[in-house]
LODRENSE-25901 format. One record per atom (N, C-alpha, C): residue in one letter; chain; atom name; x, y, z. Coordinates in Angstrom, 1 decimal. Each point is the difference from the previous one (the first is absolute). Layout:
BEGIN
+----+----+----+--------+--------+--------+
| aa | ch | at |     px |     py |     pz |
+----+----+----+--------+--------+--------+
|  a |  A | CA |      X |      Y |      Z |
...
+----+----+----+--------+--------+--------+
END
This chain:
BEGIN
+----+----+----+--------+--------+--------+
| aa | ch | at |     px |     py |     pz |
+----+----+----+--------+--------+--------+
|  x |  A |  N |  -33.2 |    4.2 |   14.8 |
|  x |  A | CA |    1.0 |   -0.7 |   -0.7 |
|  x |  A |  C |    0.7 |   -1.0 |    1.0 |
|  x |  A |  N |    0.0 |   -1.2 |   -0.6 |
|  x |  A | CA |    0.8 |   -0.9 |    1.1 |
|  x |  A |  C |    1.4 |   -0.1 |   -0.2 |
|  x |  A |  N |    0.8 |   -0.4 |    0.7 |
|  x |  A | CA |    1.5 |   -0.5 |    0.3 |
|  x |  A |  C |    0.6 |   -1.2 |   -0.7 |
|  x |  A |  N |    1.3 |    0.3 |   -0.5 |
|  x |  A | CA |    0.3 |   -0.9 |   -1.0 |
|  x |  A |  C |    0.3 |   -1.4 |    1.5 |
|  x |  A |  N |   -0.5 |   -1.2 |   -0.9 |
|  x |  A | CA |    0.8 |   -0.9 |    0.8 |
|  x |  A |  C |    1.7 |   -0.3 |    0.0 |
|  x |  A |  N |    0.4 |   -1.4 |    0.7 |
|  x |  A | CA |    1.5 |   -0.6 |   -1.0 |
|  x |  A |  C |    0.1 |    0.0 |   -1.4 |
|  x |  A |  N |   -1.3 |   -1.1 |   -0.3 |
|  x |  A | CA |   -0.3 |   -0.6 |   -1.6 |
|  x |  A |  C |    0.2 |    1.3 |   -0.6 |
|  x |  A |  N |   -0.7 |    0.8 |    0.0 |
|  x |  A | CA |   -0.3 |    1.4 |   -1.0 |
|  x |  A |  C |    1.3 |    0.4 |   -0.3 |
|  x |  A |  N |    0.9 |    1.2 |    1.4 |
|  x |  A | CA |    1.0 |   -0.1 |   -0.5 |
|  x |  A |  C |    1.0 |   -0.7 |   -0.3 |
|  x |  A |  N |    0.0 |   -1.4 |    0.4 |
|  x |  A | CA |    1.2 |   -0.8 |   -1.3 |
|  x |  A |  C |   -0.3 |   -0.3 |   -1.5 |
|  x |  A |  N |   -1.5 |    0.2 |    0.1 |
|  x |  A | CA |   -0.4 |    0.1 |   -1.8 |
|  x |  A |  C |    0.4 |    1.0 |   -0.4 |
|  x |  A |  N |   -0.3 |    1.4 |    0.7 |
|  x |  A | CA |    0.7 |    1.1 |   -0.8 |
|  x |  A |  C |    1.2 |    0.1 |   -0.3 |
|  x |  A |  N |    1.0 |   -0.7 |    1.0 |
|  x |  A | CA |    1.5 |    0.2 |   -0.2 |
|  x |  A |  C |    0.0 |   -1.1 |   -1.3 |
|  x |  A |  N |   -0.4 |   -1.3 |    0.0 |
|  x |  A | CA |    0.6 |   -0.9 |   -1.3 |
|  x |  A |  C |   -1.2 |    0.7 |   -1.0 |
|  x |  A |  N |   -1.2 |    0.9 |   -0.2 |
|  x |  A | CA |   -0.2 |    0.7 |   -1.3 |
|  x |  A |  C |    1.2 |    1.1 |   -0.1 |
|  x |  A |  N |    0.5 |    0.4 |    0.9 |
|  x |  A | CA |    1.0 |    1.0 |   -0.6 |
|  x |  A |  C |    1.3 |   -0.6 |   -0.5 |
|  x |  A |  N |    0.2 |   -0.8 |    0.4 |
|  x |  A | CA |    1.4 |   -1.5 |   -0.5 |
|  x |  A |  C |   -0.7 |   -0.2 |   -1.1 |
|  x |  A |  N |   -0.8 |   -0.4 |   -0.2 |
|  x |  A | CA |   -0.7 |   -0.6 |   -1.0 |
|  x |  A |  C |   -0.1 |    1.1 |   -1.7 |
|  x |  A |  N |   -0.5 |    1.0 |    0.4 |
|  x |  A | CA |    0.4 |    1.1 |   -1.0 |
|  x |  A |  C |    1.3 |    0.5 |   -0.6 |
|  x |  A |  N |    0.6 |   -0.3 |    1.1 |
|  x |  A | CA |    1.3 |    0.1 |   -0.1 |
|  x |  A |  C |    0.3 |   -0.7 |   -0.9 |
|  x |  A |  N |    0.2 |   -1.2 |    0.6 |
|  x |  A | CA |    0.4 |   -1.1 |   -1.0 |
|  x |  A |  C |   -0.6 |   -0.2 |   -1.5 |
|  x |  A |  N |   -1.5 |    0.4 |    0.0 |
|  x |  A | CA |   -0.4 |    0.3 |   -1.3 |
|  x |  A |  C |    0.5 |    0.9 |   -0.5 |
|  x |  A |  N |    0.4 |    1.0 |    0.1 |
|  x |  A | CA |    0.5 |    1.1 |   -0.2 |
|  x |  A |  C |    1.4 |   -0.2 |   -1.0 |
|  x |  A |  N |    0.8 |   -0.5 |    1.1 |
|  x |  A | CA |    1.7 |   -0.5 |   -0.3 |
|  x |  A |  C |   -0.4 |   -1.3 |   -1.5 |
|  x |  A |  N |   -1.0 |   -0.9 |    0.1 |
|  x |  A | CA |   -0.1 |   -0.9 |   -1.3 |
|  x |  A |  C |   -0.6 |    0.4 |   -0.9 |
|  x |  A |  N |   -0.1 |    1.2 |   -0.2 |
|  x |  A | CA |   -0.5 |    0.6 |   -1.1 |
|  x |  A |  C |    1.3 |    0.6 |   -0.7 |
|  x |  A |  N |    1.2 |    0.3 |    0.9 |
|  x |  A | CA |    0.9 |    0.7 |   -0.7 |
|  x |  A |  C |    1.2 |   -1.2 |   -0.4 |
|  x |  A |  N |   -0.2 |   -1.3 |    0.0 |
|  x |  A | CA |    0.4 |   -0.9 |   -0.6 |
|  x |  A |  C |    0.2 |    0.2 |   -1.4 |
|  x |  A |  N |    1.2 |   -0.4 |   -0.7 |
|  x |  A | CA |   -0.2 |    0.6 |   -1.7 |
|  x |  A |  C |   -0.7 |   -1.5 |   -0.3 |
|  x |  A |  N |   -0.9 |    0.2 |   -1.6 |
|  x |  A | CA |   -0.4 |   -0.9 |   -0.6 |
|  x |  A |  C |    1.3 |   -0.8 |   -0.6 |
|  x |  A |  N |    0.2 |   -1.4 |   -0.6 |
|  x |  A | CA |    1.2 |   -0.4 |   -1.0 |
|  x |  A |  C |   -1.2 |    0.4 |   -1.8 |
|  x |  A |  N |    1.2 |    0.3 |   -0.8 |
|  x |  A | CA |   -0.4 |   -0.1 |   -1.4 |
|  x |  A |  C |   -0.9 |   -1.3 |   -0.4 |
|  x |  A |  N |    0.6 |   -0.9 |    1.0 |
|  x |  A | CA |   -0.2 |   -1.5 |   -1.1 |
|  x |  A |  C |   -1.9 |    0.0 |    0.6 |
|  x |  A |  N |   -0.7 |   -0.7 |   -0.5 |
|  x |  A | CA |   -1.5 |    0.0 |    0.5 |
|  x |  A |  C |    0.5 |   -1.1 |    0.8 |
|  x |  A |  N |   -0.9 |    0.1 |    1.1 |
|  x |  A | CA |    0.1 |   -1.5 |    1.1 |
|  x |  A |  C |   -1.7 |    0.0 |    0.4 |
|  x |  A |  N |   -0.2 |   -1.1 |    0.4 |
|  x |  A | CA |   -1.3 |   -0.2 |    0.4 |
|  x |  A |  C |    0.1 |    0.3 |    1.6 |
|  x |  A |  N |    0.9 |    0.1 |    0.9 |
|  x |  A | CA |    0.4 |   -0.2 |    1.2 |
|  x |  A |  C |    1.5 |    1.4 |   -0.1 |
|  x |  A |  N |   -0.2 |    1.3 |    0.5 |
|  x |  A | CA |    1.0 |    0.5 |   -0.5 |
|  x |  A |  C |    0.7 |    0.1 |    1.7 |
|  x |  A |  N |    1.3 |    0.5 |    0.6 |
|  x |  A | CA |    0.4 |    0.3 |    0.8 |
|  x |  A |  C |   -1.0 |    0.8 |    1.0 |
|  x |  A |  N |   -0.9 |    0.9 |   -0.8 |
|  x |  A | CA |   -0.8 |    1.1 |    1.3 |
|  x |  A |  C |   -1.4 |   -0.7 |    0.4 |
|  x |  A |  N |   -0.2 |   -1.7 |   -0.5 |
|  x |  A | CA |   -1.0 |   -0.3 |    0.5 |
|  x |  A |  C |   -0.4 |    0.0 |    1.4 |
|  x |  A |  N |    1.6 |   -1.1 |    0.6 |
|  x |  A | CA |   -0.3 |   -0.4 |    1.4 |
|  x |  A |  C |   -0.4 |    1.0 |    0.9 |
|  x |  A |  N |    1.3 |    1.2 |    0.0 |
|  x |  A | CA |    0.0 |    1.3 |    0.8 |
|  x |  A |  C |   -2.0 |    0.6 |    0.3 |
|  x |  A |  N |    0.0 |    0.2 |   -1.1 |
|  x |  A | CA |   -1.8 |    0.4 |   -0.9 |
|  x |  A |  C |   -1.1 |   -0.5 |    1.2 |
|  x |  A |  N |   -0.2 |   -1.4 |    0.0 |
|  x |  A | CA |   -0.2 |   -1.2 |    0.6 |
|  x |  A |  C |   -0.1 |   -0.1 |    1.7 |
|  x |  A |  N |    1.2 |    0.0 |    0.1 |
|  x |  A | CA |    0.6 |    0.1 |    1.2 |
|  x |  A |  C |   -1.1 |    1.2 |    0.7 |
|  x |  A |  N |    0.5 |    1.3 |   -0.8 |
|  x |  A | CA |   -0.7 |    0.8 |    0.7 |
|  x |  A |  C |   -1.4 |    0.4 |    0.4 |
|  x |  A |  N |   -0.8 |   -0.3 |   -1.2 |
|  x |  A | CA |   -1.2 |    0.0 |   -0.1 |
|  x |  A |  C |   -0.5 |   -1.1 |    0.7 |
|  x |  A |  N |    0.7 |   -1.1 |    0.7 |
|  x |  A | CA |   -0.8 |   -0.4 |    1.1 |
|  x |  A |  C |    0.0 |    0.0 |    1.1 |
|  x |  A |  N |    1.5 |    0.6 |    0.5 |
|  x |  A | CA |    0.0 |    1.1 |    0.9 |
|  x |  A |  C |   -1.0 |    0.7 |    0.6 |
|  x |  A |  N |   -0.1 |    0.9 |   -1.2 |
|  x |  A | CA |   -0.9 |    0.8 |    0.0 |
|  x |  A |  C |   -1.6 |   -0.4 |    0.4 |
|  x |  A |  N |   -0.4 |   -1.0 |   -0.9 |
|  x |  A | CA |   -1.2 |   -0.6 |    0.5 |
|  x |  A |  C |   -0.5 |   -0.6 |    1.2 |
|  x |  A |  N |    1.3 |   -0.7 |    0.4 |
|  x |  A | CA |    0.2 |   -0.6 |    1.1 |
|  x |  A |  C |   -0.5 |    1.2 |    1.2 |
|  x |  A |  N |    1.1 |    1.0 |    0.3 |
|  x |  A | CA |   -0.1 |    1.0 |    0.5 |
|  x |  A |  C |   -1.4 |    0.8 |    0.4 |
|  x |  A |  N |   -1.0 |   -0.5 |   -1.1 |
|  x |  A | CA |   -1.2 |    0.6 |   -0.6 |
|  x |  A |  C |   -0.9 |   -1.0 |    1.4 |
|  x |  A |  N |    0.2 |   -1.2 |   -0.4 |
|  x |  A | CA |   -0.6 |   -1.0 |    0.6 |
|  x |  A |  C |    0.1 |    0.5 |    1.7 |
|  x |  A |  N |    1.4 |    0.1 |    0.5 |
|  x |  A | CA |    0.5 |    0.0 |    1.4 |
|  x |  A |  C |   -0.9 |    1.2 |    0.7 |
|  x |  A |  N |   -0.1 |    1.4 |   -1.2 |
|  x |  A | CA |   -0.8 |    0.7 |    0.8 |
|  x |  A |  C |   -1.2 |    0.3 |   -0.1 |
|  x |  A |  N |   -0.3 |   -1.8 |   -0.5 |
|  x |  A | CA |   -2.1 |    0.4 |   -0.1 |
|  x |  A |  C |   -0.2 |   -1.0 |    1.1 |
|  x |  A |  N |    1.4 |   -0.6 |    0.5 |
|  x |  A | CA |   -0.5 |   -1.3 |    1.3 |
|  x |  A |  C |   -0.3 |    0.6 |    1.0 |
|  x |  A |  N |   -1.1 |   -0.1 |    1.0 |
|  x |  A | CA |   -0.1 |    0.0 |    1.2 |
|  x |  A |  C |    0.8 |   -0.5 |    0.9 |
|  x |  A |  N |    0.6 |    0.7 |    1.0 |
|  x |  A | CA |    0.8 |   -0.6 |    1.1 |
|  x |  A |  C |   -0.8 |   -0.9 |    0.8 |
|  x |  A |  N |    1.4 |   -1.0 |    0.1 |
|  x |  A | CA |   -1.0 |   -1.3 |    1.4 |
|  x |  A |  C |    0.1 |    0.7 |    1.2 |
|  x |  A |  N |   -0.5 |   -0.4 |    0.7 |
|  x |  A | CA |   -0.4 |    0.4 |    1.5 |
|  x |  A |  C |    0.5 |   -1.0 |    0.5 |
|  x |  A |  N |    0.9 |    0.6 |    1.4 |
|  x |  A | CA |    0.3 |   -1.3 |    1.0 |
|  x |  A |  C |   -0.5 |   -0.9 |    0.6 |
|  x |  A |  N |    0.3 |   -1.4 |    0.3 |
|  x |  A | CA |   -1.2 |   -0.3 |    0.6 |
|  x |  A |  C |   -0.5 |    0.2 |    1.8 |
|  x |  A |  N |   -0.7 |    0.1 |    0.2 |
|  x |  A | CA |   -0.7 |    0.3 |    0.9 |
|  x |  A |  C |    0.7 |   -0.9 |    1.4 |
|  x |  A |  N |    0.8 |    0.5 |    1.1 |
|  x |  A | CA |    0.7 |   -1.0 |    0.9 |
|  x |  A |  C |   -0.9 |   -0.7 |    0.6 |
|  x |  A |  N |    0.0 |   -1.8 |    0.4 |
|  x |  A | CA |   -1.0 |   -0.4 |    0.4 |
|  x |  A |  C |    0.6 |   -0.2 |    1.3 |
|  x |  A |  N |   -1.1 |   -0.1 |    1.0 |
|  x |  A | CA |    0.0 |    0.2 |    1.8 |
|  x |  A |  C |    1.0 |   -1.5 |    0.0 |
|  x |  A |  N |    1.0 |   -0.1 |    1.0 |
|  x |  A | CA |    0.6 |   -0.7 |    0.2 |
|  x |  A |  C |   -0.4 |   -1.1 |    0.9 |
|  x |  A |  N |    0.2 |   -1.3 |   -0.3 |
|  x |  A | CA |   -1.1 |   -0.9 |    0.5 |
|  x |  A |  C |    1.0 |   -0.7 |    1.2 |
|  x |  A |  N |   -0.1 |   -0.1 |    1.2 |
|  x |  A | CA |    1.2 |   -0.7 |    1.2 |
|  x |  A |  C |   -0.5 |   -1.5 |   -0.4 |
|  x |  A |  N |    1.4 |   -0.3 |    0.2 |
|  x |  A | CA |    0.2 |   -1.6 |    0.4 |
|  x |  A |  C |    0.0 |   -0.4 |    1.1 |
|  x |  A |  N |   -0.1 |   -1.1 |    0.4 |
|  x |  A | CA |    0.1 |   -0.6 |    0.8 |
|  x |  A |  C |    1.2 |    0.1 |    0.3 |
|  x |  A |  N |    0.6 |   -0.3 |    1.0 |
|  x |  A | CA |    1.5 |   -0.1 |    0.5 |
|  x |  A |  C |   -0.3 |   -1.6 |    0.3 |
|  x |  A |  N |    0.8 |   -0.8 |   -0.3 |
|  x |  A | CA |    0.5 |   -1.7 |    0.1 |
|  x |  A |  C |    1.2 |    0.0 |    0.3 |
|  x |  A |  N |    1.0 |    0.7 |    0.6 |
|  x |  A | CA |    1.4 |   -0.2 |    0.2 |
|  x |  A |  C |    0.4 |    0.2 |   -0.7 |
|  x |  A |  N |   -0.2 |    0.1 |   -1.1 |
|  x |  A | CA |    1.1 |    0.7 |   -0.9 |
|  x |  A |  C |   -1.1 |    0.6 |   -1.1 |
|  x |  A |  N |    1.1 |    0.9 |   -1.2 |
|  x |  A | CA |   -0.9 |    0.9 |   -0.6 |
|  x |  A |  C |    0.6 |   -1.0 |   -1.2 |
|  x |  A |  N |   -1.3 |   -0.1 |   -0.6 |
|  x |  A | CA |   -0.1 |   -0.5 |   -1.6 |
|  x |  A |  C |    0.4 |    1.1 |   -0.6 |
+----+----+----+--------+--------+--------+
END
């Protein structure tokens, strides 16, 4: 079994934000009147891309630093550029 990276656990922590918040827009009340667009859309929305997003962060591979390159000497001219 390998080791979580950074990426991994900050996906886990915004899937758990994320359920959350799905969670809390579900307990939004409906209105009587029909709407095509009701109040508990955005919340809904919001979350579930969160969520997906979250999904995405922990299938990314971490970048690798880059590699330090050997430091190349100048010339000395009297003064340093």
């Amino acid at each position: 079994m390998t080791r979580l990276n950074t990426n991994q656990w900050l996906a886990l922590v915004f899937a758990v934000l994320a359920a959350g918040y799905i969670a809390m827009a579900w307990q939004i009340p409906i209105f009587p009147l029909p709407r095509p667009v009701d109040s508990d859309l955005f919340p809904k929305v919001l979350g579930f891309s969160l969520l997906i997003l979250s999904v995405f962060l922990f299938s990314r591979n971490p970048l690798r630093s880059p590699v330090p390159m050997k430091s190349t000497k100048r010339r000395k001219m009297g003064r340093y550029c």
